[in-house]
N, CA, C and O of each residue as an XYZ file, in Angstrom:
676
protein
N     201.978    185.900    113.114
C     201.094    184.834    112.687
C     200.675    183.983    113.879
O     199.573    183.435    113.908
N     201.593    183.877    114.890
C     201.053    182.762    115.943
C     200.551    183.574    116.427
O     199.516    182.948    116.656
N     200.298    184.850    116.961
C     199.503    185.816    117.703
C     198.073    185.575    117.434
O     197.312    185.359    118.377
N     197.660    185.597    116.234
C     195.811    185.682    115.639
C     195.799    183.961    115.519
O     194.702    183.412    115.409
N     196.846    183.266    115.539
C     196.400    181.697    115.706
C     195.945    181.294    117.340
O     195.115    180.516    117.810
N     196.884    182.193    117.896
C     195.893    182.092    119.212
C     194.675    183.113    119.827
O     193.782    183.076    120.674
N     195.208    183.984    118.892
C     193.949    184.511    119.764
C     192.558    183.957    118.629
O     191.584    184.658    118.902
N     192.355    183.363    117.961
C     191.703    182.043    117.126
C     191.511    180.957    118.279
O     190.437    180.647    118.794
N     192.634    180.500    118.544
C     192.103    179.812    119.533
C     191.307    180.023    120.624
O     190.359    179.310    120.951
N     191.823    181.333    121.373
C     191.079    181.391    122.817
C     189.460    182.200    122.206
O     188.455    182.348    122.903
N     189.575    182.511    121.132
C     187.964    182.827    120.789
C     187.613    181.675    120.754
O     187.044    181.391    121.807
N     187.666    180.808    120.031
C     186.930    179.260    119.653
C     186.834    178.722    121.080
O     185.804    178.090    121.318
N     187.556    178.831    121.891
C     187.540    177.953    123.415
C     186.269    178.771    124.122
O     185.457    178.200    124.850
N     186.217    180.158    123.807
C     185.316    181.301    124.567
C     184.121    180.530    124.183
O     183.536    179.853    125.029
N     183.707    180.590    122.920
C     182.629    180.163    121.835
C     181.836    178.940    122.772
O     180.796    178.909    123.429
N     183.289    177.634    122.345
C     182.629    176.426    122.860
C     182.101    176.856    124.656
O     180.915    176.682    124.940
N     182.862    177.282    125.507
C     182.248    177.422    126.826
C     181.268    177.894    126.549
O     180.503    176.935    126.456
N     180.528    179.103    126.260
C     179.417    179.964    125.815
C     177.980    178.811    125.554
O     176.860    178.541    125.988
N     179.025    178.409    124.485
C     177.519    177.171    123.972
C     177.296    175.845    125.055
O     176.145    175.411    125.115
N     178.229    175.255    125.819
C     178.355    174.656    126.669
C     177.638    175.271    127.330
O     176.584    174.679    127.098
N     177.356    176.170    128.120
C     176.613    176.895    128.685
C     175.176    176.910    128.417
O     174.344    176.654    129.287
N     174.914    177.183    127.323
C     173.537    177.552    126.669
C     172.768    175.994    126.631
O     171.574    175.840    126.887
N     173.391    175.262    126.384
C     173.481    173.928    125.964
C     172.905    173.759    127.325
O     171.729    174.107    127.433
N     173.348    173.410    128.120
C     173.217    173.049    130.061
C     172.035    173.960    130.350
O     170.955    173.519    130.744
N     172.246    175.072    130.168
C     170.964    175.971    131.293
C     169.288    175.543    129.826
O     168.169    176.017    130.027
N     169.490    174.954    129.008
C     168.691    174.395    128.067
C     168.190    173.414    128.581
O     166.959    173.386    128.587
N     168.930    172.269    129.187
C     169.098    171.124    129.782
C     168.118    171.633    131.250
O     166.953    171.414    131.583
N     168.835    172.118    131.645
C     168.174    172.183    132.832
C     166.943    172.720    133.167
O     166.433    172.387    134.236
N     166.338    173.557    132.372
C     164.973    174.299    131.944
C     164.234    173.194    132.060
O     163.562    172.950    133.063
N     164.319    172.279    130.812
C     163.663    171.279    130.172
C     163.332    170.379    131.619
O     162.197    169.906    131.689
N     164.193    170.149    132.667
C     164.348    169.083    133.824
C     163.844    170.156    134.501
O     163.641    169.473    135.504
N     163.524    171.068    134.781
C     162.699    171.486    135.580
C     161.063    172.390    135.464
O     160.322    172.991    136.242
N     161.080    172.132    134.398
C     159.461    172.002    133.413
C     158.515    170.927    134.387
O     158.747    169.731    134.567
N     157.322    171.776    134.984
C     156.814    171.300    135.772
C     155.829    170.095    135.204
O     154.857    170.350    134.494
N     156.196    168.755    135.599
C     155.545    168.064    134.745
C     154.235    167.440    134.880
O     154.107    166.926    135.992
N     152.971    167.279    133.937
C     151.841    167.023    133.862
C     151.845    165.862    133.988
O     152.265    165.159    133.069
N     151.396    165.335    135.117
C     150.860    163.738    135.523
C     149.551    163.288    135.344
O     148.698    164.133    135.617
N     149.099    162.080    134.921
C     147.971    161.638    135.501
C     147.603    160.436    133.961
O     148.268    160.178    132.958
N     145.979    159.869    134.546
C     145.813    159.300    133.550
C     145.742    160.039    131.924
O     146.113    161.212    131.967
N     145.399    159.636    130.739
C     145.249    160.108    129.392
C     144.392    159.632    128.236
O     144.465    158.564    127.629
N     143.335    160.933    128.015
C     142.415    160.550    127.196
C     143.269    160.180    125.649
O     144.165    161.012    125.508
N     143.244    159.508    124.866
C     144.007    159.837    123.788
C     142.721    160.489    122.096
O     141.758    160.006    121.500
N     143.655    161.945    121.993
C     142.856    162.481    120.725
C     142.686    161.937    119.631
O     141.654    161.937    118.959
N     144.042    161.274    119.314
C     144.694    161.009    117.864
C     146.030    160.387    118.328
O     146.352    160.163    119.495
N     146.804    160.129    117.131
C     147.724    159.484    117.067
C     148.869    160.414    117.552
O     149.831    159.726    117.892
N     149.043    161.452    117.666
C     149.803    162.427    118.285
C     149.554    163.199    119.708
O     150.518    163.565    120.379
N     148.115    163.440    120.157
C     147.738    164.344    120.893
C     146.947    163.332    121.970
O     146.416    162.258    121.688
N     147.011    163.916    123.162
C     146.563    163.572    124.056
C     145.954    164.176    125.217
O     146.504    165.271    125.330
N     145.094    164.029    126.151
C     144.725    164.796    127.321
C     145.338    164.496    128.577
O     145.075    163.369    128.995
N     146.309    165.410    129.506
C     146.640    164.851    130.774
C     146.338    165.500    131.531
O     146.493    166.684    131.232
N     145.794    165.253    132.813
C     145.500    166.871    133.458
C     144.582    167.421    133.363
O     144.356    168.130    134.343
N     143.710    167.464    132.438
C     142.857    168.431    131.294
C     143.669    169.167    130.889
O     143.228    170.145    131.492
N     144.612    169.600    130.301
C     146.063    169.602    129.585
C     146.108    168.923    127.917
O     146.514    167.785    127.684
N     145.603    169.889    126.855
C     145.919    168.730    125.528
C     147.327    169.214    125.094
O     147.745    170.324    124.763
N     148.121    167.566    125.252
C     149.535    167.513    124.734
C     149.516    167.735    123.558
O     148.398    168.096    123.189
N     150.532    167.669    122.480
C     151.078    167.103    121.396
C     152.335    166.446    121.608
O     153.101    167.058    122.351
N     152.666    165.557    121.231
C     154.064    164.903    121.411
C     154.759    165.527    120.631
O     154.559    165.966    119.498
N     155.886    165.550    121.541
C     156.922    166.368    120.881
C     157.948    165.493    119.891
O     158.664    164.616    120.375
N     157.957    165.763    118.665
C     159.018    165.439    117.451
C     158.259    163.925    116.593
O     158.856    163.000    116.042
N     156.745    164.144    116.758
C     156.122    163.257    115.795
C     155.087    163.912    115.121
O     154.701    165.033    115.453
N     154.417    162.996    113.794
C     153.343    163.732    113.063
C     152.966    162.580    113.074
O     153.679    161.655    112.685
N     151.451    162.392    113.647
C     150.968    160.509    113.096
C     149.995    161.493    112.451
O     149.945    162.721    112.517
N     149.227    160.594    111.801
C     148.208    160.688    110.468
C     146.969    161.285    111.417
O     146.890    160.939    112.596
N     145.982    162.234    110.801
C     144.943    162.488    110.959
C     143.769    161.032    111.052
O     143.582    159.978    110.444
N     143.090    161.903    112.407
C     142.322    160.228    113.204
C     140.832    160.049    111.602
O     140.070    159.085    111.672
N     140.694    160.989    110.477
C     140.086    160.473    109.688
C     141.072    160.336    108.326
O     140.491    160.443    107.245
N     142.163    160.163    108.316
C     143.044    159.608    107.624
C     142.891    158.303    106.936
O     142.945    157.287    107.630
N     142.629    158.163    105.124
C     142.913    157.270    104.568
C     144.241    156.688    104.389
O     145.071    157.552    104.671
N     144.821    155.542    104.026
C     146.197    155.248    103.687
C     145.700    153.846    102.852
O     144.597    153.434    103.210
N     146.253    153.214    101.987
C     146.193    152.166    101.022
C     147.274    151.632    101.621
O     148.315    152.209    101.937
N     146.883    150.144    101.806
C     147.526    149.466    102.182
C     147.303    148.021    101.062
O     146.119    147.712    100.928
N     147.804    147.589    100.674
C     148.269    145.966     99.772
C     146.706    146.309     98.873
O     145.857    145.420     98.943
N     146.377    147.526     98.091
C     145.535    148.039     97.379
C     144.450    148.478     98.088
O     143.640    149.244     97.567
N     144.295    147.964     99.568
C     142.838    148.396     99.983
C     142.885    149.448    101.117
O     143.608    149.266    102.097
N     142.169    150.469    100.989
C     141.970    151.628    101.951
C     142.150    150.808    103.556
O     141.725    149.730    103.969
N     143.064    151.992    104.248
C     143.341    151.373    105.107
C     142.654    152.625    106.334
O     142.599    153.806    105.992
N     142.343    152.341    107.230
C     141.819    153.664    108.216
C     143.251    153.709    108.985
O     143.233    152.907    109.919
N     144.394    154.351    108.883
C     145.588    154.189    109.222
C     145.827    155.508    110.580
O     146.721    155.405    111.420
N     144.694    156.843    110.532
C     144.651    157.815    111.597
C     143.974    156.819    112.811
O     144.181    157.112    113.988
N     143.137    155.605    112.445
C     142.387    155.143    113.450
C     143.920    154.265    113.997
O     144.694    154.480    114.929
N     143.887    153.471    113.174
C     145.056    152.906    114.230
C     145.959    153.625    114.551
O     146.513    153.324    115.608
N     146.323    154.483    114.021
C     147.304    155.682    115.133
C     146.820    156.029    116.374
O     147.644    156.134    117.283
N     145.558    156.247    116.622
C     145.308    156.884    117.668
C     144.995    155.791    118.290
O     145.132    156.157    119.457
N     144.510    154.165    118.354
C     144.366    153.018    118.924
C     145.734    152.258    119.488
O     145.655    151.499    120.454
N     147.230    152.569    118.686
C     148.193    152.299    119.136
C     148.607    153.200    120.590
O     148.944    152.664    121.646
N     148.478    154.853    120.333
C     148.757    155.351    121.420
C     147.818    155.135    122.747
O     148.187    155.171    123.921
N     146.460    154.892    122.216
C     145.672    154.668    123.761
C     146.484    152.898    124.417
O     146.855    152.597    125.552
N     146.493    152.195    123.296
C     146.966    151.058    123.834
C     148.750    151.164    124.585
O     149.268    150.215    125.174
N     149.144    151.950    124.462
C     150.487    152.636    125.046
C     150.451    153.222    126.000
O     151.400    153.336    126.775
N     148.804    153.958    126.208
C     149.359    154.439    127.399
C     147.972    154.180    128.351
O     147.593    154.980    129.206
N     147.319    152.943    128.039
C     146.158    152.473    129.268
C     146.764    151.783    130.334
O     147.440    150.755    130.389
N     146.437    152.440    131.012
C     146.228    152.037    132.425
C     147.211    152.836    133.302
O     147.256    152.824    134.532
N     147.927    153.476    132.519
C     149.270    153.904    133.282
C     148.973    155.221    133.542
O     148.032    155.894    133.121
N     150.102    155.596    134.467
C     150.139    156.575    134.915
C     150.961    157.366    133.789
O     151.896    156.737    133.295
N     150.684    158.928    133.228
C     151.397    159.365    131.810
C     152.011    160.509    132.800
O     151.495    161.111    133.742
N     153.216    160.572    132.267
C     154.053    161.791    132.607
C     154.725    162.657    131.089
O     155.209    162.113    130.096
N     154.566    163.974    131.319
C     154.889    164.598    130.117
C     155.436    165.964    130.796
O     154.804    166.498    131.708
N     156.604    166.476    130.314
C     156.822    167.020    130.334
C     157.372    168.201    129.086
O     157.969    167.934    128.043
N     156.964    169.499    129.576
C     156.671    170.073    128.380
C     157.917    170.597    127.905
O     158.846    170.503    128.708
N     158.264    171.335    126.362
C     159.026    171.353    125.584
C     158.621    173.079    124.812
O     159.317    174.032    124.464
N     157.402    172.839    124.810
C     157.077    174.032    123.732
C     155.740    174.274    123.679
O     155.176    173.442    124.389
N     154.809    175.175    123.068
C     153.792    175.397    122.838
C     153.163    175.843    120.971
O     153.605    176.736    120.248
N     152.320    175.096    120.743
C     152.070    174.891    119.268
C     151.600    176.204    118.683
O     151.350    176.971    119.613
N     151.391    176.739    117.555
C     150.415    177.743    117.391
C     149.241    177.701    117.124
O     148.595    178.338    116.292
N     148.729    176.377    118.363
C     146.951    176.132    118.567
C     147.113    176.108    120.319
O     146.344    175.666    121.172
N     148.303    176.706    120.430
C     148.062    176.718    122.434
C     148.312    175.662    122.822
O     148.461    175.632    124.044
N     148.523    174.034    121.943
C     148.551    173.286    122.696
C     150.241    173.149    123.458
O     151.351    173.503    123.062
N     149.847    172.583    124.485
C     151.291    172.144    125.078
C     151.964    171.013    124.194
O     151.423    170.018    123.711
N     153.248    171.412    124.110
C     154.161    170.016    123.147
C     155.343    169.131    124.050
O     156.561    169.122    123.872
N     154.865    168.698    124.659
C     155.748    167.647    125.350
C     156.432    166.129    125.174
O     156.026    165.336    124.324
N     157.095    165.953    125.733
C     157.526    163.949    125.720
C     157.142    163.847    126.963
O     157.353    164.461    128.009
N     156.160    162.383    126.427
C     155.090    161.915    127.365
C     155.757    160.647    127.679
O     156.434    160.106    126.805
N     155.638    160.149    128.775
C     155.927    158.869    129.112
C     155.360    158.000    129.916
O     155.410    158.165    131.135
N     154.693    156.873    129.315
C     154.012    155.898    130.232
C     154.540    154.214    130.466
O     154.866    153.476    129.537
N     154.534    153.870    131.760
C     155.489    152.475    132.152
C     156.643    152.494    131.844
O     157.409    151.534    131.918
N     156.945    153.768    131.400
C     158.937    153.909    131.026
C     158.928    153.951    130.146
O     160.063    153.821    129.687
N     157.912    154.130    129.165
C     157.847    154.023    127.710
C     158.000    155.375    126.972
O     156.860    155.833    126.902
N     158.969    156.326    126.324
C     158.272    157.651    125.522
C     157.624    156.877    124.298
O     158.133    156.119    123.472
N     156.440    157.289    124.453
C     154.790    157.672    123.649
C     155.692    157.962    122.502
O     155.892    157.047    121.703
N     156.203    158.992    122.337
C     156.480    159.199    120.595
C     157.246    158.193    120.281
O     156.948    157.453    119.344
N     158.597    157.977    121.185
C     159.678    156.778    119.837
C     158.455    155.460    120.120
O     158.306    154.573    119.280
N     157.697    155.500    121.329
C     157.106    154.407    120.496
C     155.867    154.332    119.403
O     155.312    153.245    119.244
N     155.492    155.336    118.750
C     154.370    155.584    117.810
C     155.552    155.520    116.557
O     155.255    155.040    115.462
N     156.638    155.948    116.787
C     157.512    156.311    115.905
C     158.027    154.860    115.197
O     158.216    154.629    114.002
N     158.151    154.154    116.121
C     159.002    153.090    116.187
C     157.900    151.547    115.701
O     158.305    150.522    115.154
N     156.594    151.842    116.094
C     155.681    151.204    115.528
C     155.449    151.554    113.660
O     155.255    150.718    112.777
N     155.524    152.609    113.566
C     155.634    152.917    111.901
C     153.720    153.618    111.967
O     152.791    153.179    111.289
N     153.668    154.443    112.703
C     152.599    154.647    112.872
C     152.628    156.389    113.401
O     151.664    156.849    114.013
N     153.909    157.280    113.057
C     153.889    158.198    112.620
C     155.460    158.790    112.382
O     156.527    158.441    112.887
N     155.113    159.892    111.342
C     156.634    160.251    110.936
C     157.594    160.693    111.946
O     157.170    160.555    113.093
N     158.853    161.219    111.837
C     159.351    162.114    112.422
C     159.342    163.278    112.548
O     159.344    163.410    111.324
N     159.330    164.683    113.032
C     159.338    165.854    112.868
C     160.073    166.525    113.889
O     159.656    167.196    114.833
N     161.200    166.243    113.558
C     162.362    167.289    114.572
C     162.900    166.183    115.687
O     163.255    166.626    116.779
N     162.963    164.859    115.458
C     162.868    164.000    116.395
C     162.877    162.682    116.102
O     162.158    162.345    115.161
N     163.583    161.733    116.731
C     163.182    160.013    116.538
C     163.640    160.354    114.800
O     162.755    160.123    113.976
N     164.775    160.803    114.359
C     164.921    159.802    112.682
C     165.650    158.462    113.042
O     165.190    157.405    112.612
N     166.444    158.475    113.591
C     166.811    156.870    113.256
C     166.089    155.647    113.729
O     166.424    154.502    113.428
N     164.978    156.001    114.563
C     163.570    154.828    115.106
C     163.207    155.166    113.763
O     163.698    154.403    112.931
N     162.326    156.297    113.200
C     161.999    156.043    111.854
C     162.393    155.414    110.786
O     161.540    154.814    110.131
N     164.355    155.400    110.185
C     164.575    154.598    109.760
C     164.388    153.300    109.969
O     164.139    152.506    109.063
N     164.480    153.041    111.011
C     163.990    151.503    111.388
C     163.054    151.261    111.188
O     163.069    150.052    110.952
N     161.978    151.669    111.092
C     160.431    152.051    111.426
C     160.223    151.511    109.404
O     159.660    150.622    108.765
N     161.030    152.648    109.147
C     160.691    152.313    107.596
C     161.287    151.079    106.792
O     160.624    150.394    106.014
N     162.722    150.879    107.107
C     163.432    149.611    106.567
C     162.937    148.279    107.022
O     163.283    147.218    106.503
N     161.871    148.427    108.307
C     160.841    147.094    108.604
C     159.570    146.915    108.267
O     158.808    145.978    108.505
N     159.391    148.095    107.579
C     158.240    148.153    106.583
C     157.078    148.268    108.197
O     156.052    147.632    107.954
N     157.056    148.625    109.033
C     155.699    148.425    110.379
C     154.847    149.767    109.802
O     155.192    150.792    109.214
N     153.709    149.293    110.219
C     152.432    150.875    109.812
C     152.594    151.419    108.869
O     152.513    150.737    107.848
N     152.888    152.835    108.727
C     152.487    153.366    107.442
C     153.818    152.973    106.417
O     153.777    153.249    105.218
N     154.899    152.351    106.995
C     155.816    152.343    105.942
C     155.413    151.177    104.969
O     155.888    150.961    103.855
N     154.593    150.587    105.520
C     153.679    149.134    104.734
C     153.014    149.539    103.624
O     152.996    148.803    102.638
N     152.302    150.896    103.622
C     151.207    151.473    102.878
C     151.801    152.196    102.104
O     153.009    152.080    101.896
N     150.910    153.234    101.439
C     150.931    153.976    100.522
C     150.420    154.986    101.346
O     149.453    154.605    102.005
N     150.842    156.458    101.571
C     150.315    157.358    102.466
C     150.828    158.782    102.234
O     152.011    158.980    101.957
N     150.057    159.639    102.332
C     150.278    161.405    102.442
C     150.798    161.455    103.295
O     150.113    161.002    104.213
N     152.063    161.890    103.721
C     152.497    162.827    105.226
C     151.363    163.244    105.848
O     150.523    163.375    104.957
N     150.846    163.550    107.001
C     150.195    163.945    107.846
C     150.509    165.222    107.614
O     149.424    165.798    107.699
N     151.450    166.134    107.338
C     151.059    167.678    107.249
C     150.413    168.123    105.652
O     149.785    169.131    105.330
N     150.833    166.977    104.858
C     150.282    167.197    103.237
C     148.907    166.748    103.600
O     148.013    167.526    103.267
N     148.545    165.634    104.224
C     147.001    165.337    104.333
C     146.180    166.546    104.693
O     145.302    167.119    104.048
N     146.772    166.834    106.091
C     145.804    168.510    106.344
C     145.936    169.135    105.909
O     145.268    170.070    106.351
N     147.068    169.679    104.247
C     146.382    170.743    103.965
C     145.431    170.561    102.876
O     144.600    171.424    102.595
N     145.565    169.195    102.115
C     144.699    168.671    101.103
C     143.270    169.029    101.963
O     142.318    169.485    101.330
N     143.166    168.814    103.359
C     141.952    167.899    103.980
C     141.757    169.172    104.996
O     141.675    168.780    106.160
N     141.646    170.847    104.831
C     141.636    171.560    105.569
C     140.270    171.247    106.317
O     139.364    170.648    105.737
N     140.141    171.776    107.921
C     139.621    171.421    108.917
C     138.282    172.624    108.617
O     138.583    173.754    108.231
N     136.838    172.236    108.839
C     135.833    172.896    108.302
C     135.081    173.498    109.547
O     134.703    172.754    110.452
N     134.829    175.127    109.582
C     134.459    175.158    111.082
C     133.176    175.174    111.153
O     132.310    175.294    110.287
N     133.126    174.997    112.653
C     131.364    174.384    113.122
C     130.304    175.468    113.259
O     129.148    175.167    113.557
């Protein structure tokens, strides 16, 4: 019996090094992801231009930039101020993003950062877009202070687009 309790153990010790491992050379990928500098056009409340480079921030969904939301009964344009919070976040500065992933529209998905600021916890943290893989406990906050859309009445941003599919030109 103590024989398979250890060799239980030295598997589980193998395991954790293994993932320790995976974990770090993960880490270190990410820190050496060549990163996109410069000023930033902003698309929307999520997406941005750096570089000529269109980001998406990585681990947010803000509302579509023609997005309704009801706010204290009256239609609120709530995609406009999404995308007016992030330009106001990141004017004048210099934006650094570094990338994470790639969308299945090609775009690059990075955490962007301007004046020391990450762009998403702060869109997140304004209440001016959800979480998605990222920033929940700024969101809780986000929501228990009632800021942006937690004020309103609002579709998720992925239920809006598919209600509101995109019409081609």
């Amino acid at each position: 019996m103590n024989g398979s309790i250890g060799r239980r153990a030295r598997a589980f010790i193998v395991w954790l090094i293994v993932a320790a491992g995976a974990a770090a050379a993960m880490w270190l990928a990410e820190q050496r992801a060549e990163a996109i500098v410069g000023p930033a056009s902003i698309i929307d409340g999520d997406s941005l231009r750096v570089a000529g480079v269109e980001i998406r921030l990585f681990g947010i969904d803000a509302p579509e930039l023609a997005q309704i939301c009801t706010r204290a009964g009256r239609p609120w344009a709530c995609g406009r101020e999404a995308a007016e919070a992030l330009r106001a976040a990141a004017a004048d500065r210099e934006v650094t993003c570094r990338p994470r992933d790639q969308d299945r529209y090609g775009r690059t998905v990075a955490v962007c950062h301007a004046g020391g600021v990450d762009l998403g916890a702060a869109m997140i943290k304004g209440g001016l877009a959800v979480a998605y893989g990222a920033y929940e406990a700024d969101e809780r906050e986000a929501r228990d202070a009632r800021r942006g859309l937690w004020s309103s009445t609002f579709d998720p941003p992925a239920l809006w687009r598919a209600r509101h599919p995109r019409r081609p030109h």
